[in-house]
C-alpha positions in Angstrom: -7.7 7.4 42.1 -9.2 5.3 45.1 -10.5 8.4 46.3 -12.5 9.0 43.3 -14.0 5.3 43.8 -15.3 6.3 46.9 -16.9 9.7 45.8 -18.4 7.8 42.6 -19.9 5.1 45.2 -21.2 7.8 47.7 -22.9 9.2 44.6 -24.6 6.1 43.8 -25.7 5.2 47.1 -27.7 8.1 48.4 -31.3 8.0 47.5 -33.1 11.6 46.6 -34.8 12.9 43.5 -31.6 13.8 42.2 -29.7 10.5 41.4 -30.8 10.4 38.4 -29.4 13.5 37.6 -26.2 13.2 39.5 -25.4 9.8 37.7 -25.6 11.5 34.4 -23.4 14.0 35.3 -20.8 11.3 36.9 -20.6 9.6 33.2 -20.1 12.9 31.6 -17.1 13.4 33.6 -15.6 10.0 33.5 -16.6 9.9 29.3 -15.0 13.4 29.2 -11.6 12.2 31.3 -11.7 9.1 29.5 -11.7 10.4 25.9 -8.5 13.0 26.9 -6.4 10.3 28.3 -7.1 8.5 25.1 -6.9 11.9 22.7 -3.3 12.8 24.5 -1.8 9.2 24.1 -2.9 9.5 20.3 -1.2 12.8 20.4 2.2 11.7 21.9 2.3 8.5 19.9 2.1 10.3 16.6 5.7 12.0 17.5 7.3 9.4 19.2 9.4 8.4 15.9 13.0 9.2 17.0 14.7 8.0 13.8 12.4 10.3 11.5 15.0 13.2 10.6 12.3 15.1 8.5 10.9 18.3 9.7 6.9 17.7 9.4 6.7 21.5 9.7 8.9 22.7 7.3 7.9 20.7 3.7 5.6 23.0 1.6 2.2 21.1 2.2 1.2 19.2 5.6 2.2 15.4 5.1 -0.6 13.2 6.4 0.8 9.7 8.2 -0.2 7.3 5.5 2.4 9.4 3.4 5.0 9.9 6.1 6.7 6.4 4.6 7.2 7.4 1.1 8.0 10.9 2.0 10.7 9.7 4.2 12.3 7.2 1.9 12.2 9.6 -0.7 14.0 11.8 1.7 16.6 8.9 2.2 16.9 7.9 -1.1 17.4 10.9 -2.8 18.7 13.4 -0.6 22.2 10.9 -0.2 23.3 12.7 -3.6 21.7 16.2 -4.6 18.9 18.1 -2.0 15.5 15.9 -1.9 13.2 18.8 -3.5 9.6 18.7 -2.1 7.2 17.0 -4.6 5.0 20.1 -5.3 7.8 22.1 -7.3 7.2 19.3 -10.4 4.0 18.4 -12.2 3.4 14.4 -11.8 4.6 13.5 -15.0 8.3 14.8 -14.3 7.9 12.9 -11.3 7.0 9.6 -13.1 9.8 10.2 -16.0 12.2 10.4 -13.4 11.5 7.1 -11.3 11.2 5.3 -14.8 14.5 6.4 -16.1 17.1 5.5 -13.9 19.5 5.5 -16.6 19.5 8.6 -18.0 19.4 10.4 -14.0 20.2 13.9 -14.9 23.3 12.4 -16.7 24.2 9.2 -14.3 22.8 5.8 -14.1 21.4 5.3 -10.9 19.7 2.1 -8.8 16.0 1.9 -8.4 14.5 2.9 -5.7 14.4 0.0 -3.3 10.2 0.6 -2.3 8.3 -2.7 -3.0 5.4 -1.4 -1.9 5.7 2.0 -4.5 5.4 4.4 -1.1 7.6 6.9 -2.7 5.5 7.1 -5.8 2.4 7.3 -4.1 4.1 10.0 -2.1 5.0 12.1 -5.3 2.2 11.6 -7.1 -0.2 12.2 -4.3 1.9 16.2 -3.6 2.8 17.3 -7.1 0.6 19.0 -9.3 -0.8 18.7 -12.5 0.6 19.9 -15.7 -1.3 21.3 -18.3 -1.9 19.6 -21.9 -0.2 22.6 -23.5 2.7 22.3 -21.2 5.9 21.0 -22.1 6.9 18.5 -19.0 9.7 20.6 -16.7 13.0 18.7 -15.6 14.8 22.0 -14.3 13.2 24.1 -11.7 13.2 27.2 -13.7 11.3 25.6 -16.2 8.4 25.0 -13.3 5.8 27.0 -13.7 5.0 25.5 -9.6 8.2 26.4 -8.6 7.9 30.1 -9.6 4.7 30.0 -8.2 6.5 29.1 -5.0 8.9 32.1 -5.1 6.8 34.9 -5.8 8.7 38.6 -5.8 12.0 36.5 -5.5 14.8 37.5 -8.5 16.0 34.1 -8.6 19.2 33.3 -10.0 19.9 32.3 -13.6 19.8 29.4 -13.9 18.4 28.2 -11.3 20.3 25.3 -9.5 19.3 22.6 -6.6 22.9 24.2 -5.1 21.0 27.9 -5.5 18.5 26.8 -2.5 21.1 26.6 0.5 21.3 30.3 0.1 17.9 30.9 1.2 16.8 27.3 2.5 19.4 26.9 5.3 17.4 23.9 6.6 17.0 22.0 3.1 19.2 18.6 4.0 16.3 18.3 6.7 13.5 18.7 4.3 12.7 22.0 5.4 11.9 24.9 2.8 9.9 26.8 4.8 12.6 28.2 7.6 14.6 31.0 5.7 17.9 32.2 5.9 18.2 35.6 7.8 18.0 38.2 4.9 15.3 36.5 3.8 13.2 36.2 6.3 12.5 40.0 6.6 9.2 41.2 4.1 10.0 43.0 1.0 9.9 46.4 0.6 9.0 47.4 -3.2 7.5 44.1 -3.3 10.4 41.9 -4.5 13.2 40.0 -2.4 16.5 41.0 -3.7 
């Protein structure tokens, strides 16, 4: 480092028609080095979160960090009892009935979601989709029109269970629907998986 001092004052000091020229050059370089120390500390600093057990590369859509909160205290929060499904298999509306009704929970009374600041609605709201006028609102995935869209070419069991996704989602319990299972991570040959 001292030794680029010195080569930075040599610069300065010798007088020619160039100076100009070679000063210009000398804050493009130490702009350029400058912004990459700063661009690879903002790099490292967005993964440095060792208590995060979610896989940011495995949820359906890219999770952006204002939403990392509410995704992972959704994650937290729900996956403690049945598999935390990713927000974009439900129109918003299911999403909404189900964070208003916590006494009627698929058949249990559960506790509210302990978010003061609503993270984990914004969270849902912001990834699921919308639901058409003429749509009746889903509460089982095989009544998702999203979640088939989700599984194209796949003969999906009948009915479809949260227990069904294990079989070809080994990584769900870490949020992670995108890494197969084995047999399913081979393409289809007439077009359909199983």
């Amino acid at each position: 480092m001292l030794e680029s001092f010195k080569l930075i004052k040599q610069i300065f000091k010798r007088k020619s028609s160039h100076n100009y020229t070679r000063r210009l050059i000398l804050m493009v370089l130490l702009w350029s080095l400058v912004m990459g120390w700063l661009l690879s500390l903002a790099i490292n600093a967005q993964g440095a979160d060792p208590t995060v057990t979610i896989d940011p590369g495995g949820t359906v859509d890219v999770v952006p960090q204002h939403y990392r909160l509410g995704e992972t205290l959704y994650f937290e929060q729900c996956s403690t009892c049945h598999i935390a499904l990713p927000p974009e298999v439900f129109p918003s509306q299911t999403w909404q009935d189900i964070l208003d009704d916590t006494e009627q929970h698929y058949g249990r009374s559960i506790p509210p979601l302990n978010d003061p600041l609503n993270l984990v609605p914004k969270y849902l709201y912001h990834f699921s989709r919308l639901k058409r006028e003429d749509e009746a609102t889903p509460y089982r995935l095989y009544q998702s029109r999203y979640f088939l869209a989700l599984h194209p070419g796949v003969k999906l069991p009948k009915p479809v269970e949260m227990s069904s996704c294990v079989g070809c989602h080994p990584r769900d319990r870490e949020f992670n629907f995108r890494q197969l299972s084995p047999e399913w991570d081979t393409p289809p040959r007439n077009g359909e998986f199983r």
